[in-house]
CHARMM-style PDB file with segment names, atoms N, HN, CA, C and O in Angstrom:
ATOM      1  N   UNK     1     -49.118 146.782 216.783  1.00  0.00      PROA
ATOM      2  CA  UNK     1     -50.412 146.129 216.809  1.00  0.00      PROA
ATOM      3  C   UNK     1     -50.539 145.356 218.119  1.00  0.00      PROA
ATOM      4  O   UNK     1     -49.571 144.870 218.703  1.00  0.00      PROA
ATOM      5  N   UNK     2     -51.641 145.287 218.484  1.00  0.00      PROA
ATOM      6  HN  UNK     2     -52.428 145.681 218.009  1.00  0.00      PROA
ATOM      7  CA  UNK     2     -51.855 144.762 220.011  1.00  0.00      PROA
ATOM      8  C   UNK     2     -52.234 143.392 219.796  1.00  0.00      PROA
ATOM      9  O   UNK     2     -52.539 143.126 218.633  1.00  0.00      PROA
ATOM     10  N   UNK     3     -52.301 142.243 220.828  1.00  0.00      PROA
ATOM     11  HN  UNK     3     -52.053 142.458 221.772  1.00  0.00      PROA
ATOM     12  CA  UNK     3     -52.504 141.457 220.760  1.00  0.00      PROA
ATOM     13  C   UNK     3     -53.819 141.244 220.699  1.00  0.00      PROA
ATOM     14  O   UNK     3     -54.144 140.195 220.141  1.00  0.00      PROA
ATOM     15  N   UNK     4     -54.639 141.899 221.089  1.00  0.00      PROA
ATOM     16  HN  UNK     4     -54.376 142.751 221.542  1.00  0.00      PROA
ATOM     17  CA  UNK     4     -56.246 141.668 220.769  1.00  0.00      PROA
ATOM     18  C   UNK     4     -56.649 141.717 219.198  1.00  0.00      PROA
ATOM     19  O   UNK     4     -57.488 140.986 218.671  1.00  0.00      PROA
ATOM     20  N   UNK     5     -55.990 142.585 218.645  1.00  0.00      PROA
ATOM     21  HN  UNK     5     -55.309 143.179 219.074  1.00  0.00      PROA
ATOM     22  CA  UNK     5     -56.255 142.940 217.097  1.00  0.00      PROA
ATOM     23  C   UNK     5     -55.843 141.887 216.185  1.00  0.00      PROA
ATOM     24  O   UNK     5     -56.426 141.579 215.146  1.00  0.00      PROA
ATOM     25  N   UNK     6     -54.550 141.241 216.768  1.00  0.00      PROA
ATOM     26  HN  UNK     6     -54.076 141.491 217.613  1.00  0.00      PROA
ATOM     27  CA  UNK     6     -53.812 140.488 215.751  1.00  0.00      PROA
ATOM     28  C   UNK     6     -54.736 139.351 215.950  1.00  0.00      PROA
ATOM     29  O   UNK     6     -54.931 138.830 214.852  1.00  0.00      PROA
ATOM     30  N   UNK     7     -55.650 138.505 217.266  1.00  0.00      PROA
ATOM     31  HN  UNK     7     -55.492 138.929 218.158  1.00  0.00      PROA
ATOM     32  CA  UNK     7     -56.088 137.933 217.627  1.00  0.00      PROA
ATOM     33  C   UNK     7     -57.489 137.845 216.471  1.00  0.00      PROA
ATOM     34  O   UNK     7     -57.655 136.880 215.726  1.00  0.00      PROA
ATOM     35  N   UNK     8     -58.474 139.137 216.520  1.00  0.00      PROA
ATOM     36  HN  UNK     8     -58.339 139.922 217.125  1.00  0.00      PROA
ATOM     37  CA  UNK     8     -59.355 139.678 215.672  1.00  0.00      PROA
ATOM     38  C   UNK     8     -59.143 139.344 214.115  1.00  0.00      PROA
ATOM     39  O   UNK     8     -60.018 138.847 213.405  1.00  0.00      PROA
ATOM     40  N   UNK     9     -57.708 139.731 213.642  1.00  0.00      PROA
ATOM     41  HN  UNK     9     -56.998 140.135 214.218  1.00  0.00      PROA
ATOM     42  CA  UNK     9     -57.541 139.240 212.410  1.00  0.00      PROA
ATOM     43  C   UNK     9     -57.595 137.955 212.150  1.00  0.00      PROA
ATOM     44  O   UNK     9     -58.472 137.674 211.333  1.00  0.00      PROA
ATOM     45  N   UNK    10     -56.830 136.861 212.640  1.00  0.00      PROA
ATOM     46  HN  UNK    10     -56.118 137.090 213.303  1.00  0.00      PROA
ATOM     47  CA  UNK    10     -56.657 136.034 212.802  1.00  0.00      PROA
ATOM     48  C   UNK    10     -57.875 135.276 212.266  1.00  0.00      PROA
ATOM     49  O   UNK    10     -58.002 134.667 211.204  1.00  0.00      PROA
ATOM     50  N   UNK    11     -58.959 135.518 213.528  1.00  0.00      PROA
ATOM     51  HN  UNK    11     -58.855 136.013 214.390  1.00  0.00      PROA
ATOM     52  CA  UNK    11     -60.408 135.119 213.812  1.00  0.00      PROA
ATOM     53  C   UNK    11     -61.150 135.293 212.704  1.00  0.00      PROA
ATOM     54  O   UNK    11     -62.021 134.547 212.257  1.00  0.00      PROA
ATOM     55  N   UNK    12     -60.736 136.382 212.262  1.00  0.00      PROA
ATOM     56  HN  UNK    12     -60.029 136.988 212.626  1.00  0.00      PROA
ATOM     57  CA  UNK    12     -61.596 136.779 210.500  1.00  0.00      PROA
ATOM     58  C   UNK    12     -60.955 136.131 209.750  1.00  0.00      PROA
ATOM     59  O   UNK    12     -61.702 135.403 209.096  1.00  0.00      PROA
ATOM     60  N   UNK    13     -59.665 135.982 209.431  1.00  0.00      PROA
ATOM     61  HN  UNK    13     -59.058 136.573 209.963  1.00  0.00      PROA
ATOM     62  CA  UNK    13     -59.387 134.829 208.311  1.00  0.00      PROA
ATOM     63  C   UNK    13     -59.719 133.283 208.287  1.00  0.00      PROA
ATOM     64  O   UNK    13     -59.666 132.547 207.302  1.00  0.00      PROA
ATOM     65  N   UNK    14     -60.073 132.949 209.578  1.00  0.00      PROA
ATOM     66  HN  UNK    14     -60.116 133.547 210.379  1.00  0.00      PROA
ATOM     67  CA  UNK    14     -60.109 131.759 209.753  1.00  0.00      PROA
ATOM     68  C   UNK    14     -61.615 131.550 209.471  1.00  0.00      PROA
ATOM     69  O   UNK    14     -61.931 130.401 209.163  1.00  0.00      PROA
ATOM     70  N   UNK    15     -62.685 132.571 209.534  1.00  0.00      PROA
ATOM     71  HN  UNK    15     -62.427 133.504 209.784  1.00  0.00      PROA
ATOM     72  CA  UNK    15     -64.127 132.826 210.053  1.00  0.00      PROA
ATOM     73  C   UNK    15     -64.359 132.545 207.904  1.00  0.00      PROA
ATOM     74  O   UNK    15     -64.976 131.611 207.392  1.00  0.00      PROA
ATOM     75  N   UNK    16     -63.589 133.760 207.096  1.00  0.00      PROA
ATOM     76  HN  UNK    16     -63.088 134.519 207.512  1.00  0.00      PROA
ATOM     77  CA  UNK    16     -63.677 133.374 205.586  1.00  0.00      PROA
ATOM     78  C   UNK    16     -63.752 132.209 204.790  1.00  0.00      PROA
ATOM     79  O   UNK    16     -64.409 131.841 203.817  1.00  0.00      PROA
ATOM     80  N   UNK    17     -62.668 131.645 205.684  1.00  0.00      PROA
ATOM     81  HN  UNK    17     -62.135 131.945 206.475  1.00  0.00      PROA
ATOM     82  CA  UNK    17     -61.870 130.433 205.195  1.00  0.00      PROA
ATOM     83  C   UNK    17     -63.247 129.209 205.479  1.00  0.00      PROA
ATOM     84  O   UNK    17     -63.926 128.522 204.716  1.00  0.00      PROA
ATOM     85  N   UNK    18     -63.200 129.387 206.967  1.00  0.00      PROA
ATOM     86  HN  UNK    18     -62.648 129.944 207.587  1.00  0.00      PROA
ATOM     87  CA  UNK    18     -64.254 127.945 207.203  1.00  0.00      PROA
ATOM     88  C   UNK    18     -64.846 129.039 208.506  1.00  0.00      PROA
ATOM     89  O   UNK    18     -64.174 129.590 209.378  1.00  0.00      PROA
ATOM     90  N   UNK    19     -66.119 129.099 208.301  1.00  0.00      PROA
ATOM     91  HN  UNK    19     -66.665 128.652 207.593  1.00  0.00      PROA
ATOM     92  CA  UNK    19     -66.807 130.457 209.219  1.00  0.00      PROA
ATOM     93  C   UNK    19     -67.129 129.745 210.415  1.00  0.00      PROA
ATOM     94  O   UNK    19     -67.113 130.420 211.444  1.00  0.00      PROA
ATOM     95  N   UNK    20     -67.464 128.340 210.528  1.00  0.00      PROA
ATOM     96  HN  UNK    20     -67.477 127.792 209.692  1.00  0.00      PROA
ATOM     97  CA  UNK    20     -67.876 127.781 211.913  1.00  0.00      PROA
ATOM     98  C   UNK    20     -66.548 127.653 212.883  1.00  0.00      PROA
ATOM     99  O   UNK    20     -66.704 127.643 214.104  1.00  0.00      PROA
ATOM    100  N   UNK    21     -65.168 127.551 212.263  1.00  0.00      PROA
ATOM    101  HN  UNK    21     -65.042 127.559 211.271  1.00  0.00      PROA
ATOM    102  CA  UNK    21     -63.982 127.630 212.840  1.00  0.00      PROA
ATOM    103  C   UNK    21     -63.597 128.588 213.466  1.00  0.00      PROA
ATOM    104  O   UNK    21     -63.026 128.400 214.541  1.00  0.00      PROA
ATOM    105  N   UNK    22     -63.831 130.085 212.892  1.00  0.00      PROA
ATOM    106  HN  UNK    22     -64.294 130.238 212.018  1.00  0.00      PROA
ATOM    107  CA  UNK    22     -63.234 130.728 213.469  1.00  0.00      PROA
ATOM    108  C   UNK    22     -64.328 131.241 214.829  1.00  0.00      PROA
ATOM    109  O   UNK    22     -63.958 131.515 215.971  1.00  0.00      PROA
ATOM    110  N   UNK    23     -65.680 131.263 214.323  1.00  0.00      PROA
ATOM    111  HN  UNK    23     -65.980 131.040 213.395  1.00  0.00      PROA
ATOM    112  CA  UNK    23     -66.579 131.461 215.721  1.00  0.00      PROA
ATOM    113  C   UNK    23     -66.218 130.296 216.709  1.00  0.00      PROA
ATOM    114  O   UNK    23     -66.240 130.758 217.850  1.00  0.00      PROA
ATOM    115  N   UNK    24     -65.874 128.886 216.711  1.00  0.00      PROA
ATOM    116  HN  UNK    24     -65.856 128.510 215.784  1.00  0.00      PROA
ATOM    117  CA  UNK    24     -65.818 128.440 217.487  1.00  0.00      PROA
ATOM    118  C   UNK    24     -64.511 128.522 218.536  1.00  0.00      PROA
ATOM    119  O   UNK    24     -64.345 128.183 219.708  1.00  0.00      PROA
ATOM    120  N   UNK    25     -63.675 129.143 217.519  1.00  0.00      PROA
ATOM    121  HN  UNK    25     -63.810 129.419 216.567  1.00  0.00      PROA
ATOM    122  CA  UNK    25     -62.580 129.676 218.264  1.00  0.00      PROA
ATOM    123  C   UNK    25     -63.067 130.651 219.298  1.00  0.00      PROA
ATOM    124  O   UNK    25     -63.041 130.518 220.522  1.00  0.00      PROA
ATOM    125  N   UNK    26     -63.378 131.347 218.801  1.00  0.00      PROA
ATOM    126  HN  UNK    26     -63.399 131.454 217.807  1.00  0.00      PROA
ATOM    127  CA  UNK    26     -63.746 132.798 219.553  1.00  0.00      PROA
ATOM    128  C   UNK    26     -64.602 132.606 220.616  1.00  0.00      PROA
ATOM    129  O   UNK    26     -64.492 133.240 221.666  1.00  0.00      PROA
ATOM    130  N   UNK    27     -65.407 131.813 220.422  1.00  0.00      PROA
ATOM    131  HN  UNK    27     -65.496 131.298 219.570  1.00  0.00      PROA
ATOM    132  CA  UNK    27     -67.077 131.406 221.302  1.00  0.00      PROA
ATOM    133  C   UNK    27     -67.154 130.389 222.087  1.00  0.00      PROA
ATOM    134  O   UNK    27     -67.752 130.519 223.155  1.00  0.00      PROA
ATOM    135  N   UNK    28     -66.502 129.018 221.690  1.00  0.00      PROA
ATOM    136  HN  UNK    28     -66.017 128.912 220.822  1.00  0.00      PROA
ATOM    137  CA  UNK    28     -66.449 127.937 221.607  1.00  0.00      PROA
ATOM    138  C   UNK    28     -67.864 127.136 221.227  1.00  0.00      PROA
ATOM    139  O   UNK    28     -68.335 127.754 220.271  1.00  0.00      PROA
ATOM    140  N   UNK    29     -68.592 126.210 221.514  1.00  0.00      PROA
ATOM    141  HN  UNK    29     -68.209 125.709 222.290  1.00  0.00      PROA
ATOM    142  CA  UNK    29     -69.901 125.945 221.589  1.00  0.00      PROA
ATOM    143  C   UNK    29     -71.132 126.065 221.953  1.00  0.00      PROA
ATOM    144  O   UNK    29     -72.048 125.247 222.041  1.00  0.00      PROA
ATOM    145  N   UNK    30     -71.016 127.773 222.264  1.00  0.00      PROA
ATOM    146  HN  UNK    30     -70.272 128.437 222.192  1.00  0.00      PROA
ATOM    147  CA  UNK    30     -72.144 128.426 222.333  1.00  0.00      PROA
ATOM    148  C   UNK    30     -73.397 128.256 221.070  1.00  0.00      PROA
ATOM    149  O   UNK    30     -73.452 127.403 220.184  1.00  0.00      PROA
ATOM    150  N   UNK    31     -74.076 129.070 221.275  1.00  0.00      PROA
ATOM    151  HN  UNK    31     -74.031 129.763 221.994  1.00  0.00      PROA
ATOM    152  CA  UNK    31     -75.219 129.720 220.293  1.00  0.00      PROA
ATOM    153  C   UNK    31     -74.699 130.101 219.149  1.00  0.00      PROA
ATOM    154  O   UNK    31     -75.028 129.458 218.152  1.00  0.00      PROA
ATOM    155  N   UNK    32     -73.827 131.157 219.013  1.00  0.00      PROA
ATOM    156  HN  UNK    32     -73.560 131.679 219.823  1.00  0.00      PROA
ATOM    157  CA  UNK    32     -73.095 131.432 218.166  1.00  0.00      PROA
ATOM    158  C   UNK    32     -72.784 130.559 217.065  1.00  0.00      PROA
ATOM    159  O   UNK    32     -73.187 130.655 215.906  1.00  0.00      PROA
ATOM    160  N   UNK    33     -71.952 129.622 217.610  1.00  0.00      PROA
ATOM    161  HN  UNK    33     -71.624 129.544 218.551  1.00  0.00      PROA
ATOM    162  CA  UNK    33     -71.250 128.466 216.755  1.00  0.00      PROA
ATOM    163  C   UNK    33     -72.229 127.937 216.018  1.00  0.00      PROA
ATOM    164  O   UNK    33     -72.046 127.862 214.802  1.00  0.00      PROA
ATOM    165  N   UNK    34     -73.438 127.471 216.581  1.00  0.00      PROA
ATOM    166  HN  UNK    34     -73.587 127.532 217.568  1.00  0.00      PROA
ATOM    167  CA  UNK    34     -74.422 126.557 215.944  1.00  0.00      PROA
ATOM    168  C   UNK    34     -75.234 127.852 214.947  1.00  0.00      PROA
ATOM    169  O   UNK    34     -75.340 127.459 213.785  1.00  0.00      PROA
ATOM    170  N   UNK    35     -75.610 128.778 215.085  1.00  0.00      PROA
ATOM    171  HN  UNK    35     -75.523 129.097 216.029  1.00  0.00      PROA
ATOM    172  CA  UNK    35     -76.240 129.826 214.560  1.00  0.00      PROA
ATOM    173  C   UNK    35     -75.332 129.734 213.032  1.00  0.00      PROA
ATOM    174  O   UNK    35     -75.833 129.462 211.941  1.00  0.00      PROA
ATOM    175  N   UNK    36     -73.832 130.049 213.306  1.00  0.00      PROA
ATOM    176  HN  UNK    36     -73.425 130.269 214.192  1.00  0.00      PROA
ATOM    177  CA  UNK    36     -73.278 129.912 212.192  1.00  0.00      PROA
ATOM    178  C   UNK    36     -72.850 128.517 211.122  1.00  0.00      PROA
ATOM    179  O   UNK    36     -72.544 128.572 209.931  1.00  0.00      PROA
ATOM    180  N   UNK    37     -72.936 127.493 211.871  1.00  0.00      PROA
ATOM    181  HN  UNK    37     -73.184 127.448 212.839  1.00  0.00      PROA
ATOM    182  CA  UNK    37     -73.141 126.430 211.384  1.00  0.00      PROA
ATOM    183  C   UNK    37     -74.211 125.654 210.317  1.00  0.00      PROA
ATOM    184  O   UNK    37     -74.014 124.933 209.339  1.00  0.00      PROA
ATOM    185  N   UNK    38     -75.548 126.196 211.042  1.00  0.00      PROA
ATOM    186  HN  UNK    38     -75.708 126.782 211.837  1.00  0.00      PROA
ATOM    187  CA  UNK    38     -76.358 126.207 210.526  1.00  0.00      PROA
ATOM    188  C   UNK    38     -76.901 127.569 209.131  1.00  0.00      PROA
ATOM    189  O   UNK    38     -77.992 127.701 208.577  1.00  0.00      PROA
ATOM    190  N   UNK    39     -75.839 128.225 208.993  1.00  0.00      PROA
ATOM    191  HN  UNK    39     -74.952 128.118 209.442  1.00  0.00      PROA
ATOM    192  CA  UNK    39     -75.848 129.210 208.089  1.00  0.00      PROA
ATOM    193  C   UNK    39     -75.010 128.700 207.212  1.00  0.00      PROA
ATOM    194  O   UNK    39     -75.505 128.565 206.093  1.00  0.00      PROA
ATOM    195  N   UNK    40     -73.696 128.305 207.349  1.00  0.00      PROA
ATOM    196  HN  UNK    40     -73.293 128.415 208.258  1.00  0.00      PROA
ATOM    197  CA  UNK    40     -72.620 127.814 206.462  1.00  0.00      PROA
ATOM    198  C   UNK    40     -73.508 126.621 205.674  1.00  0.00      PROA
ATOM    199  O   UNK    40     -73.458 126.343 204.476  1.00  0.00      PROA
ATOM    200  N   UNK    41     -74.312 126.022 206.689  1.00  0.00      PROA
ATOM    201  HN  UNK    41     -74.353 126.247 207.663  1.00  0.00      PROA
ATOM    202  CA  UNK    41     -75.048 124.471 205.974  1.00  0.00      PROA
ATOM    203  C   UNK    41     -75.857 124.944 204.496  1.00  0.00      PROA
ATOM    204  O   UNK    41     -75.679 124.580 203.334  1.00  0.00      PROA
ATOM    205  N   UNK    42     -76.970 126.071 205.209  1.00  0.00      PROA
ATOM    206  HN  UNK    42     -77.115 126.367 206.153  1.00  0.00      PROA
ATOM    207  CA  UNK    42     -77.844 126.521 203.874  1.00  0.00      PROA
ATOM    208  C   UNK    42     -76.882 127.234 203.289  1.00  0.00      PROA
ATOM    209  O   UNK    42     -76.602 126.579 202.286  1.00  0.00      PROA
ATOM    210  N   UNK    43     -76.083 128.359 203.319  1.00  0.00      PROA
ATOM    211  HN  UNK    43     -76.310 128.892 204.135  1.00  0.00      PROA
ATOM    212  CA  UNK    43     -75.694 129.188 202.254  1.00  0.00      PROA
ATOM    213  C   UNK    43     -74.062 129.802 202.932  1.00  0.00      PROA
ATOM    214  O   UNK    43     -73.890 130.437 203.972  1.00  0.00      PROA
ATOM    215  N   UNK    44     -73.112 129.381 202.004  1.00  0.00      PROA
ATOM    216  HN  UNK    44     -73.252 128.865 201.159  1.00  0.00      PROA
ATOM    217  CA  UNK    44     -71.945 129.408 202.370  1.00  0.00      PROA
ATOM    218  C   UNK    44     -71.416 130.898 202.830  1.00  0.00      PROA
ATOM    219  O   UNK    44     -70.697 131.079 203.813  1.00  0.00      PROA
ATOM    220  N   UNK    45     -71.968 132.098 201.817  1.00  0.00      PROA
ATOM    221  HN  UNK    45     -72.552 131.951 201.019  1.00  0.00      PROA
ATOM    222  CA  UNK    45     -71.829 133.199 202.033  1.00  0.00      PROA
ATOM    223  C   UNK    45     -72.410 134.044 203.248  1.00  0.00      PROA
ATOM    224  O   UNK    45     -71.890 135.049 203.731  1.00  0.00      PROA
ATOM    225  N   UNK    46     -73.491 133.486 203.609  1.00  0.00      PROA
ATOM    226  HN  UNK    46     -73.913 132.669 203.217  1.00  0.00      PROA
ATOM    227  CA  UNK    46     -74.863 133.886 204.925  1.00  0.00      PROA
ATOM    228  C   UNK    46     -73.782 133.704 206.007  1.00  0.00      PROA
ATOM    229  O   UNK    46     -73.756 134.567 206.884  1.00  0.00      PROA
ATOM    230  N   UNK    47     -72.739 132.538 206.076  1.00  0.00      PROA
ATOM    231  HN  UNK    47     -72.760 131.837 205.363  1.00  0.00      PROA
ATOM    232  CA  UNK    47     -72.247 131.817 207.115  1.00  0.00      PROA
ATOM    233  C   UNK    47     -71.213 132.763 207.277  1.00  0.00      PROA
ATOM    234  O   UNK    47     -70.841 132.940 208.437  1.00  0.00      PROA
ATOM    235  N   UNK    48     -70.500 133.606 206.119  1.00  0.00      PROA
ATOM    236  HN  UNK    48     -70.803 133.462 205.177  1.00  0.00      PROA
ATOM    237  CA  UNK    48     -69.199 133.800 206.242  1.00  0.00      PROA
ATOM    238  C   UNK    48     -69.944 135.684 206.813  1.00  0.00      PROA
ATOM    239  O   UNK    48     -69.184 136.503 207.329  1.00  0.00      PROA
ATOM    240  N   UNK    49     -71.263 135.962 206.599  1.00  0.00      PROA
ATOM    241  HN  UNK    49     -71.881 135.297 206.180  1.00  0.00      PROA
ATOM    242  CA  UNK    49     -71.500 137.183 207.121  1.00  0.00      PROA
ATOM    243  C   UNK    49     -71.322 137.098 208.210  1.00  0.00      PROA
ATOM    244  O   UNK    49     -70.396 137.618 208.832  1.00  0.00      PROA
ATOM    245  N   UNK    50     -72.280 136.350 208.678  1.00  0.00      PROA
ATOM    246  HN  UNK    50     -73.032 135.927 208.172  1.00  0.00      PROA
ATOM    247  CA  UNK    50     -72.833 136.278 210.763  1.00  0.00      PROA
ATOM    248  C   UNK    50     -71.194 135.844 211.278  1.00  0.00      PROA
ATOM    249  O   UNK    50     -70.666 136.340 212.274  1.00  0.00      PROA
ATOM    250  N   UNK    51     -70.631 134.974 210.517  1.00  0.00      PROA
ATOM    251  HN  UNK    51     -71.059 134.570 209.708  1.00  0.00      PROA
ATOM    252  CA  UNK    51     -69.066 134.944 211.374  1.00  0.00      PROA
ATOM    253  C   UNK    51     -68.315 136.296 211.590  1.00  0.00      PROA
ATOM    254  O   UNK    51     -67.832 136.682 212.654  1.00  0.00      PROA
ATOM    255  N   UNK    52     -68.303 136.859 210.551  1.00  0.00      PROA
ATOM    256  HN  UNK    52     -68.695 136.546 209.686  1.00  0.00      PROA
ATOM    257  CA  UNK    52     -67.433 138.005 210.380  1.00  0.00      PROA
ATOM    258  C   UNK    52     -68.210 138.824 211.545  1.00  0.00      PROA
ATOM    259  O   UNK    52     -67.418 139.136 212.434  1.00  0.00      PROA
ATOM    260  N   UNK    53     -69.411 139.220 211.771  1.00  0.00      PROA
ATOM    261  HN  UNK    53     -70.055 138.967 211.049  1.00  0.00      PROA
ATOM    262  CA  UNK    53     -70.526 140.180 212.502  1.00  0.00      PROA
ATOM    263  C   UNK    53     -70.445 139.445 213.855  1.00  0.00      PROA
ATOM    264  O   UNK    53     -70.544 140.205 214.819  1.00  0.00      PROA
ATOM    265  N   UNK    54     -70.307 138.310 214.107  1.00  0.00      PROA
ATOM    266  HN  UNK    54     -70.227 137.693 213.325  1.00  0.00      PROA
ATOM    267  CA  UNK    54     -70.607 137.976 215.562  1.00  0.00      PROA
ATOM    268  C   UNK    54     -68.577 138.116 216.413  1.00  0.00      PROA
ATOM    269  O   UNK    54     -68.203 138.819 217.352  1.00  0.00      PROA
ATOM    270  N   UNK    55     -67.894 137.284 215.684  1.00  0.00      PROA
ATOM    271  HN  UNK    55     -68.197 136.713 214.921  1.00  0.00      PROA
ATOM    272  CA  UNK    55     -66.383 138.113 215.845  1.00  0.00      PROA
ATOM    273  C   UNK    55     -66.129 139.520 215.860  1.00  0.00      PROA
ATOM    274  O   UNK    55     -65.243 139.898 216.627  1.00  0.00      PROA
ATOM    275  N   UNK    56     -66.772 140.435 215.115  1.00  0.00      PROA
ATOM    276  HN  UNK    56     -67.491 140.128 214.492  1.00  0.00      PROA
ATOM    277  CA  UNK    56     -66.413 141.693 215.694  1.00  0.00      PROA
ATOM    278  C   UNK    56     -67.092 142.412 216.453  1.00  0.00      PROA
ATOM    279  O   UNK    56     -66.579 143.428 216.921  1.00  0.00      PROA
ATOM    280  N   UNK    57     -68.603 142.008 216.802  1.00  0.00      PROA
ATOM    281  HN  UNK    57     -69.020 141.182 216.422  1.00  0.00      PROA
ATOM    282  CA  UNK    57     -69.330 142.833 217.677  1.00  0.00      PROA
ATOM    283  C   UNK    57     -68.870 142.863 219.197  1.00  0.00      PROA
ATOM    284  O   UNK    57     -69.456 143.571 220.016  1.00  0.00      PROA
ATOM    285  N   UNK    58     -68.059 142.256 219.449  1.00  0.00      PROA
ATOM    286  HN  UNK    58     -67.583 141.680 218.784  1.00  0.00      PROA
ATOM    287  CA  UNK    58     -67.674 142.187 220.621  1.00  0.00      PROA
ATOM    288  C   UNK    58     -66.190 142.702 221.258  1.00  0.00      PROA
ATOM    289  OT1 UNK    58     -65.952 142.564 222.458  1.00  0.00      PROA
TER     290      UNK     58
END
């Protein structure tokens, strides 16, 4: 396994767990972060989509 992948996993467990964490890992305080922040706020599950989708589109 490469280090980018293990990196990717990582990012997704952390993104499940607490979804603004692991985008901010990945992103830091971009758009992103707040996009998902503000998703985790209204609906916990909404938050844990766009984390999972904005970590792997890239």
């Amino acid at each position: 396994m490469a280090d980018g992948s293990t990196a990717t996993c990582v990012d997704i467990l952390l993104a499940v767990i607490l979804p603004p964490l692991g985008v901010f890992l990945k992103f830091g305080c971009k758009a992103e972060f707040w996009i998902c922040l503000l998703l985790t706020i209204l609906g916990y599950i909404p938050g844990i989509i766009y984390a999972v989708y904005a970590i792997t589109k890239k």
